[in-house]
C-alpha positions in Angstrom: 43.2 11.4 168.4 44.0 13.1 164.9 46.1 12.1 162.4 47.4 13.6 158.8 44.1 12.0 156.8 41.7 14.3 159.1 43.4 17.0 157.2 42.6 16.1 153.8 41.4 19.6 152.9 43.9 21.5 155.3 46.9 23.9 153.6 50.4 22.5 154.2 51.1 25.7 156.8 47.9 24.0 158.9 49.8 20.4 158.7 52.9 22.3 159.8 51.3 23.9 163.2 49.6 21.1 164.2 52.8 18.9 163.6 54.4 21.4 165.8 52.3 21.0 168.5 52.0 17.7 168.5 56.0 18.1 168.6 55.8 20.6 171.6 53.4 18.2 173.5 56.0 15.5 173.6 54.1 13.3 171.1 57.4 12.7 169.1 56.4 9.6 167.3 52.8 10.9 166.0 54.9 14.0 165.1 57.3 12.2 163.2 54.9 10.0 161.4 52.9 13.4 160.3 56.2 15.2 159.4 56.9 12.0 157.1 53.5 12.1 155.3 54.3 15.7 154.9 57.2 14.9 153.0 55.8 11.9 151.2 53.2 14.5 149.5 56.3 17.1 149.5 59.6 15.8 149.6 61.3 19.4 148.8 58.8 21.0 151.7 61.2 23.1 153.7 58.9 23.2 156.4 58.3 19.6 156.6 61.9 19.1 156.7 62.6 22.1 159.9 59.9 19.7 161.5 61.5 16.6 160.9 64.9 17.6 161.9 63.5 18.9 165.3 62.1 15.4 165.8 64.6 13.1 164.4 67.1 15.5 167.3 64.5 15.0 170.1 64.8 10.9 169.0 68.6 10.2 168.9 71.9 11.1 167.2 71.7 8.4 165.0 68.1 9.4 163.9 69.2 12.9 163.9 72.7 12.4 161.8 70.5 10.6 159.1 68.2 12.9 158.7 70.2 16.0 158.5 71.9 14.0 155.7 68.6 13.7 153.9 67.5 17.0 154.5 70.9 18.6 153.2 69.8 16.6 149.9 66.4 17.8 149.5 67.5 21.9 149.9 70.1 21.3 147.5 67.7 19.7 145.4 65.2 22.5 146.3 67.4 24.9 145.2 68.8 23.1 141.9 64.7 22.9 141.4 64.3 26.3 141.2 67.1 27.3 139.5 66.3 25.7 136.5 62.9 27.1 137.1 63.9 30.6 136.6 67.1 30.2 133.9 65.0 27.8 131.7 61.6 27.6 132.3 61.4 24.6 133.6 62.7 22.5 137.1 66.5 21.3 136.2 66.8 17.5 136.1 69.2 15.6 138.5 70.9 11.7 138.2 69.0 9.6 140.6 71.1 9.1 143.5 72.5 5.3 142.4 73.7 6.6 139.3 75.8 9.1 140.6 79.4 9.3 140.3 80.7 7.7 143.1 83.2 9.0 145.3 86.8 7.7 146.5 85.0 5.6 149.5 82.4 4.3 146.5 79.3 5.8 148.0 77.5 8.3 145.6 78.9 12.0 145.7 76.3 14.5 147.6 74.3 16.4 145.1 75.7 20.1 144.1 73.8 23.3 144.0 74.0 24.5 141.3 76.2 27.9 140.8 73.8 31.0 142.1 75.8 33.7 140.0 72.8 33.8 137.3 69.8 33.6 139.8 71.3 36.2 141.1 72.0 38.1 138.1 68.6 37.2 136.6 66.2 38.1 139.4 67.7 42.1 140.5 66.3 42.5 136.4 62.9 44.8 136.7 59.7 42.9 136.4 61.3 39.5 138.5 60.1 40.3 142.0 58.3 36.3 142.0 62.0 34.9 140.7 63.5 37.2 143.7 61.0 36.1 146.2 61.8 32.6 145.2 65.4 32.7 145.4 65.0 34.6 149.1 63.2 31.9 150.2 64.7 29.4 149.7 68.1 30.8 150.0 66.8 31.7 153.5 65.7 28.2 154.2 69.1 26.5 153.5 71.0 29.3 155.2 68.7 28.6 158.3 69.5 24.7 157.9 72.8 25.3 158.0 73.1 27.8 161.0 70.6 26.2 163.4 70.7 22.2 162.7 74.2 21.7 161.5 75.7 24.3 163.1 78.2 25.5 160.6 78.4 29.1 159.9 81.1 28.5 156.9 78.6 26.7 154.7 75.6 29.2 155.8 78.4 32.2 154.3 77.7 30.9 150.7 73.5 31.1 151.2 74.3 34.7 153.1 76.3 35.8 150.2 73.2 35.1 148.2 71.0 36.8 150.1 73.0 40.2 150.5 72.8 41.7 147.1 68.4 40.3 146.9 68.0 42.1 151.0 68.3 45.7 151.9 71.5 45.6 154.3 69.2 46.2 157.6 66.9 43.9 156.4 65.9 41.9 159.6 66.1 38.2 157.5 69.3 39.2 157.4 70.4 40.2 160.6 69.2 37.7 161.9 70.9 35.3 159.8 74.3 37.0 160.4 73.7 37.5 164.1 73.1 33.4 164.0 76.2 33.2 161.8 78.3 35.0 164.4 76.8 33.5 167.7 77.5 29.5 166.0 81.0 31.4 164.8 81.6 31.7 168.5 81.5 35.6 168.1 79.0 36.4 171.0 80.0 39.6 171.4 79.0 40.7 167.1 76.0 38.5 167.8 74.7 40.5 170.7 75.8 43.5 168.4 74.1 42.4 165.5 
């Protein structure tokens, strides 16, 4: 039996198919316990986090409710990340969660991403095709959170609007988002269209 530390050498895409399998085979605790080293080493790892959200649902609702919570987190923070990356130079700083505002029930607010107007702005300029890439990707990645683990094709809109002016309109990224977007909408029929 393998675990994570027979991988010492191994790229994180490596970690992330053999997590899958071991996913796929039913092992649901190895996986999770591989997917959680993964994040340990990685905590923004989009990948790591599409693996523990398909474990955390195969465990329970509870399991799965939590982590979808801490997943939203860690894409916003993903995002916020690189935003400052490519505005400043440098990854923005963020509160750590107990000093956070706190909200009307008095549990810290969520964490905000931050406005995408000047990512976008900044990365259609010649010469930024890396910025653009980045801000595709993970764009992408939170759109895809949205769509296929929480289900809600109103907060994927804001990641899709994004993406539309970075993608060629038949880009298939982006179809595919939008045909997600309009099957979780309950439009089947633009789905099948799309």
């Amino acid at each position: 039996h393998r675990d994570l530390h027979s991988f010492p050498t191994r790229r994180s895409s490596d970690l992330v198919d053999y997590c899958s399998e071991v996913a796929i085979t039913g092992k649901i605790q190895l996986a999770d316990t591989i997917a959680g080293e993964m994040l340990n080493e990685q905590p923004l790892d989009a990948d790591a986090w599409f693996l523990k959200l398909t474990v955390a649902r195969a465990q329970s609702d509870e399991t799965f409710k939590a982590t979808l919570d801490l997943a939203r987190t860690a894409f916003v923070r993903r995002w916020n990340r690189m935003h400052g990356e490519i505005l400043s130079g440098h990854a923005s700083t963020e509160p750590v969660a107990p000093q956070a505002p706190e909200g009307p029930d008095h549990t810290p607010d969520k964490i905000q991403p931050l406005d995408p107007a000047p990512i976008i702005e900044k990365v259609q300029k010649p010469g930024n095709e890396a910025m653009k890439g980045a801000a595709i990707s993970v764009a992408s990645d939170i759109a895809w959170f949205e769509l296929y683990f929480d289900h809600n094709a109103e907060a994927a809109q804001k990641w899709i609007d994004v993406l539309r002016p970075l993608l060629p309109a038949d880009s298939t990224p982006l179809r595919r988002l939008l045909g997600w977007q309009a099957m979780i909408a309950g439009r089947r029929s633009d789905a099948r269209d799309i």
